[in-house]
C-alpha positions as CSV (number, residue, x, y, z in Angstrom):
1,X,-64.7,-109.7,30.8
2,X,-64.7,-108.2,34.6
3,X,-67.2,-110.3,36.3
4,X,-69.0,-107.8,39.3
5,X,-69.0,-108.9,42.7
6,X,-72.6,-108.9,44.0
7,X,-71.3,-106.9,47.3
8,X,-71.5,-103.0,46.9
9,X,-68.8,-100.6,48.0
10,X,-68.1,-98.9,51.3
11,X,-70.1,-96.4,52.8
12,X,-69.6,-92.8,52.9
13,X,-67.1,-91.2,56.0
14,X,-68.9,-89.9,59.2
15,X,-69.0,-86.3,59.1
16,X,-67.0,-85.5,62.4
17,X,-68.1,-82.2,62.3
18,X,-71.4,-82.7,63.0
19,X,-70.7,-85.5,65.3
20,X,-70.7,-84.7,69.1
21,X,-67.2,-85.7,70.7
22,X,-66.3,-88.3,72.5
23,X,-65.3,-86.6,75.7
24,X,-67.5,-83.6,76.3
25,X,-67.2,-81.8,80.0
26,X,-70.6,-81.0,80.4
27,X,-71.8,-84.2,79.9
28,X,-70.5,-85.6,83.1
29,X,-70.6,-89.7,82.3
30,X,-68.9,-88.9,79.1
31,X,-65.7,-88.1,80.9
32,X,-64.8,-91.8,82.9
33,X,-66.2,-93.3,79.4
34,X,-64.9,-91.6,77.1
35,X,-61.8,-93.3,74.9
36,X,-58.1,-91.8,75.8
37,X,-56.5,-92.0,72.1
38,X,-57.1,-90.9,68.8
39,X,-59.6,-92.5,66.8
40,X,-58.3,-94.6,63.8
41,X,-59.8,-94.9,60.8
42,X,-60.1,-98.3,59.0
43,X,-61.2,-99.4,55.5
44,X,-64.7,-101.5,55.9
45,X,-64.5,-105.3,55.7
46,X,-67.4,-107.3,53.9
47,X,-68.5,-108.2,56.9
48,X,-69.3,-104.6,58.0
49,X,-71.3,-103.8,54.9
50,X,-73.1,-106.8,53.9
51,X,-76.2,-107.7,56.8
52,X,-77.9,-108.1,59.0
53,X,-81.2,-109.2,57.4
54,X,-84.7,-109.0,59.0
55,X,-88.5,-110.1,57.7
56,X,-91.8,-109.1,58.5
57,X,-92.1,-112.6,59.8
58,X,-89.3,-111.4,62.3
59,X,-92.5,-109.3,63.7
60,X,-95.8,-108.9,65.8
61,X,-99.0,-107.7,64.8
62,X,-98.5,-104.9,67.4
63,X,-94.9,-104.6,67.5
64,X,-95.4,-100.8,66.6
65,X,-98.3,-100.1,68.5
66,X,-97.0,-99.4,72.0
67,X,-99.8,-98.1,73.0
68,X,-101.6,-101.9,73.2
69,X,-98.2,-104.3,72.6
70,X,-97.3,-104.2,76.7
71,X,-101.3,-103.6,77.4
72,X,-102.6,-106.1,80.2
73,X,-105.7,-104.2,81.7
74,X,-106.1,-101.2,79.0
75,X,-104.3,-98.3,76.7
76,X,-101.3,-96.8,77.8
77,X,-102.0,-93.7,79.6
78,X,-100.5,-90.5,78.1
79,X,-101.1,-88.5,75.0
80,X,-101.5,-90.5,72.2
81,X,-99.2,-89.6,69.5
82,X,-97.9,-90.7,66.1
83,X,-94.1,-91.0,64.5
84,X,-93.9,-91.4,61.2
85,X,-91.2,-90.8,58.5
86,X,-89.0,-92.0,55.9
87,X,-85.4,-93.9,55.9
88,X,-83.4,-92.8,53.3
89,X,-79.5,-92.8,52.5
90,X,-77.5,-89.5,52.1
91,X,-78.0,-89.8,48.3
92,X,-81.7,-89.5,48.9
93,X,-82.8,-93.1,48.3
94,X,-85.3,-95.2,50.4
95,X,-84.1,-97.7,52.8
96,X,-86.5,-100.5,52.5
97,X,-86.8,-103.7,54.7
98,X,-84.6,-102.3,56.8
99,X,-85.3,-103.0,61.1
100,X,-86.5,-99.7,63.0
101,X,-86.5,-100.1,66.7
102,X,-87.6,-97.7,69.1
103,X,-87.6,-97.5,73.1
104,X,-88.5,-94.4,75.6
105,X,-89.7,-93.7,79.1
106,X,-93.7,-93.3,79.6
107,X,-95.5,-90.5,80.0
108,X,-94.4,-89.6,83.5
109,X,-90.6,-90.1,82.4
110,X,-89.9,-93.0,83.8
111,X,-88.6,-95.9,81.7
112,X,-89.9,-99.8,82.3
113,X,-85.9,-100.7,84.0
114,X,-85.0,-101.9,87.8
115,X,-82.2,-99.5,87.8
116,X,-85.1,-96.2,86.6
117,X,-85.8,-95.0,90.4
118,X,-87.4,-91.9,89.5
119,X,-90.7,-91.1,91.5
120,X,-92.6,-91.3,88.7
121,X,-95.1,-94.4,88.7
122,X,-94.9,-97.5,86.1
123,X,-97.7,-97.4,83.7
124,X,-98.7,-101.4,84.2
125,X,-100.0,-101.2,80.5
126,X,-96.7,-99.5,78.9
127,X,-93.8,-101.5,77.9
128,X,-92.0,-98.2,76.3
129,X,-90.0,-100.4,73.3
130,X,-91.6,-101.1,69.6
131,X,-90.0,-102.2,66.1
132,X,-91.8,-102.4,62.7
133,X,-90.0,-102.4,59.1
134,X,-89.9,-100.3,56.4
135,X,-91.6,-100.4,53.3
136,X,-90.5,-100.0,49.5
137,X,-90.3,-96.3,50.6
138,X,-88.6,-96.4,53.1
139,X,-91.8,-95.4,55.0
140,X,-92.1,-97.0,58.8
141,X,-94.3,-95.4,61.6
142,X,-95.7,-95.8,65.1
143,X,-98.5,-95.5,67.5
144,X,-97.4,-94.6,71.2
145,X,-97.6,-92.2,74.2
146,X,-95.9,-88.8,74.5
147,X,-93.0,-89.9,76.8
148,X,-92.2,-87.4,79.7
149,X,-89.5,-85.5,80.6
150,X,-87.2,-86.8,83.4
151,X,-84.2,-85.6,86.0
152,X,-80.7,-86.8,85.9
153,X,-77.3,-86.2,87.3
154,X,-75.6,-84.2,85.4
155,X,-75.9,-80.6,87.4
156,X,-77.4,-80.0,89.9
157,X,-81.1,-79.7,88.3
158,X,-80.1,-81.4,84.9
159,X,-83.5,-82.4,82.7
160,X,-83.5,-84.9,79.9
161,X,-86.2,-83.7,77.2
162,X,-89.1,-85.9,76.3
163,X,-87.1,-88.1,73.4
164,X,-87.6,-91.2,72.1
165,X,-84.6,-93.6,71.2
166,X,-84.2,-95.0,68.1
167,X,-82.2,-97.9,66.3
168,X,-81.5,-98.1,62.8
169,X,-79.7,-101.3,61.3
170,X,-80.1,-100.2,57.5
171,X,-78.4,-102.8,54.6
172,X,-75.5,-103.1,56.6
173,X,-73.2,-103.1,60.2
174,X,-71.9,-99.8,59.1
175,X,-75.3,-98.4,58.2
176,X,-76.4,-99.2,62.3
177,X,-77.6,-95.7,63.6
178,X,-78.6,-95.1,66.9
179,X,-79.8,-92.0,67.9
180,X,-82.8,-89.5,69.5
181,X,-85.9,-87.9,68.4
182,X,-86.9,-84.8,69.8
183,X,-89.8,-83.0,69.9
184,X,-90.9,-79.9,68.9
185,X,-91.1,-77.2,70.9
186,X,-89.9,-78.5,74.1
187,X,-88.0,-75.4,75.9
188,X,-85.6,-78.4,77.3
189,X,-83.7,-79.2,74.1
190,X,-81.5,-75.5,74.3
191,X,-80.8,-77.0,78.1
192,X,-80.0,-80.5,77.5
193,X,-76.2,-81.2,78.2
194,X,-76.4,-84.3,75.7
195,X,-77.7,-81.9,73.1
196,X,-75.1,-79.2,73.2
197,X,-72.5,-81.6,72.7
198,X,-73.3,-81.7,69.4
199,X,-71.5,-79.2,67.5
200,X,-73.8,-78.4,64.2
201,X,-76.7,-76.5,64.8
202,X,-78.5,-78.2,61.5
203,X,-77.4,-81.9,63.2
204,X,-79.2,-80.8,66.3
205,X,-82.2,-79.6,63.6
206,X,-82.2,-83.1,62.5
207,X,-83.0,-84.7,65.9
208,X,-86.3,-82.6,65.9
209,X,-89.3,-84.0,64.9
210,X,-91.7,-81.1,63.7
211,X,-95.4,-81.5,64.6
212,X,-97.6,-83.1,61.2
213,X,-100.9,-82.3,62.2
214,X,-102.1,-83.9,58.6
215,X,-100.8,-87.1,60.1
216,X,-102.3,-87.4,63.1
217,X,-105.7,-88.9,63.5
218,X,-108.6,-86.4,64.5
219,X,-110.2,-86.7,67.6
220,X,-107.6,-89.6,68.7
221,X,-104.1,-88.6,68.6
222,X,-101.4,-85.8,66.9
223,X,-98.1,-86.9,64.9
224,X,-94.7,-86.1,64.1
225,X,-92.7,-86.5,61.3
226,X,-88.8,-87.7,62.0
227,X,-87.0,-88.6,58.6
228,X,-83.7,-90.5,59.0
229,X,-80.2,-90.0,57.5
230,X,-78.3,-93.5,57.1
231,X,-74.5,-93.1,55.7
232,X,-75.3,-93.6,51.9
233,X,-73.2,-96.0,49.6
234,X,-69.8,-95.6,47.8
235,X,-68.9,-97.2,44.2
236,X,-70.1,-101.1,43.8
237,X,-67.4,-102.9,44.6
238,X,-65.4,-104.6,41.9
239,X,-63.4,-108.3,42.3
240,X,-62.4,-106.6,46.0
241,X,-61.2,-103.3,44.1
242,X,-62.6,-100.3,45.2
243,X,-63.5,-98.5,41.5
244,X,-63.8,-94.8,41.0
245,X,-63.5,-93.5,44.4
């Protein structure tokens, strides 16, 4: 009788296409950092899709509440919004337990970092980073400030969106995602450099997060909804035999 490993199969292939390259011109710090040689493609190891694991114990009570988690004199000052959403796998299945981490500049644009030298002032009660879990669903959310928009050197009056960046670590090392939400609505996204790299107009889509005005809270604070795509699972994985794919 074939015994069955407990460890599941490999994880679906990135879809280059949707992918922005490496080197892109108009994104000026991707040339110098950018690798020189063709990519090479490698079959995944067990130690690329079994971990990391987190727990709720892993957690603050406000961890995704930036609002209050960095407060020392009061709320964060900005507009008060909410992101909420699923993690699912391309098959369509929740993501549960999985580690969610988020981090952003405040509502002027200007991130908590020595190196941020932006005019914009430091809100003393805004860290700008959060983390929570997600549920049996899949379902994670949090409270926070709408972050602003900010200049950088790219051309000569180059604009990053307001966006919020977001970290993913799924079941596995080759789940990890990290990527940007988007807002919607913001006239910047069509001029972002970053953003037209990417050569799939329904990828670029997928970075928006649409207003969901029957999440937010009345009186208090508006919400949007940004689900998230992790690479979904292959075949389980049988006595280190890949079956049926």
């Amino acid at each position: 009788m074939t015994k069955k490993n407990t460890y599941k199969g490999e994880f679906y292939q990135r879809d280059r296409y949707m992918h922005p390259p490496a080197y892109a011109e108009i994104y000026k710090t991707s040339v110098p950092r950018s690798p020189k040689q063709t990519l090479i493609s490698i079959e995944n190891s067990l130690s690329e899709i079994t971990g990391p694991k987190f727990g709720h114990n892993d957690l603050g009570n406000l961890d995704n509440d930036l609002i209050k988690n960095y407060a020392q004199t009061g709320d964060a000052i900005g507009e008060r919004i909410i992101v909420h959403g699923r993690v699912l796998d391309e098959n369509g299945r929740p993501v549960p337990n999985t580690l969610v981490e988020i981090w952003q500049a405040n509502a002027g644009g200007r991130y908590r970092h020595k190196k941020d030298m932006y005019l914009a002032p430091i809100d003393p009660n805004f860290g700008g980073c959060g983390r929570t879990m997600t549920d049996e669903d899949g379902y994670y959310f949090f409270r926070t400030v709408k972050p602003g928009a900010y200049p950088w050197r790219n051309w000569v009056n180059s604009w990053r969106p307001a966006h919020i960046h977001v970290s993913v670590f799924g079941t596995a090392f080759a789940q990890r995602l990290i990527t940007q939400l988007y807002f919607e609505g913001d006239p910047l996204i069509k001029k972002c450099a970053i953003v037209n790299t990417i050569p799939d107009q329904n990828a670029i889509d997928g970075l928006i997060a649409p207003l969901d005005m029957n999440a937010g809270v009345p009186l208090d604070c508006l919400a949007y909804k940004f689900d998230i795509v992790l690479r979904g699972r292959r075949s389980t994985l049988f006595e280190n035999r890949l079956e049926g794919n």
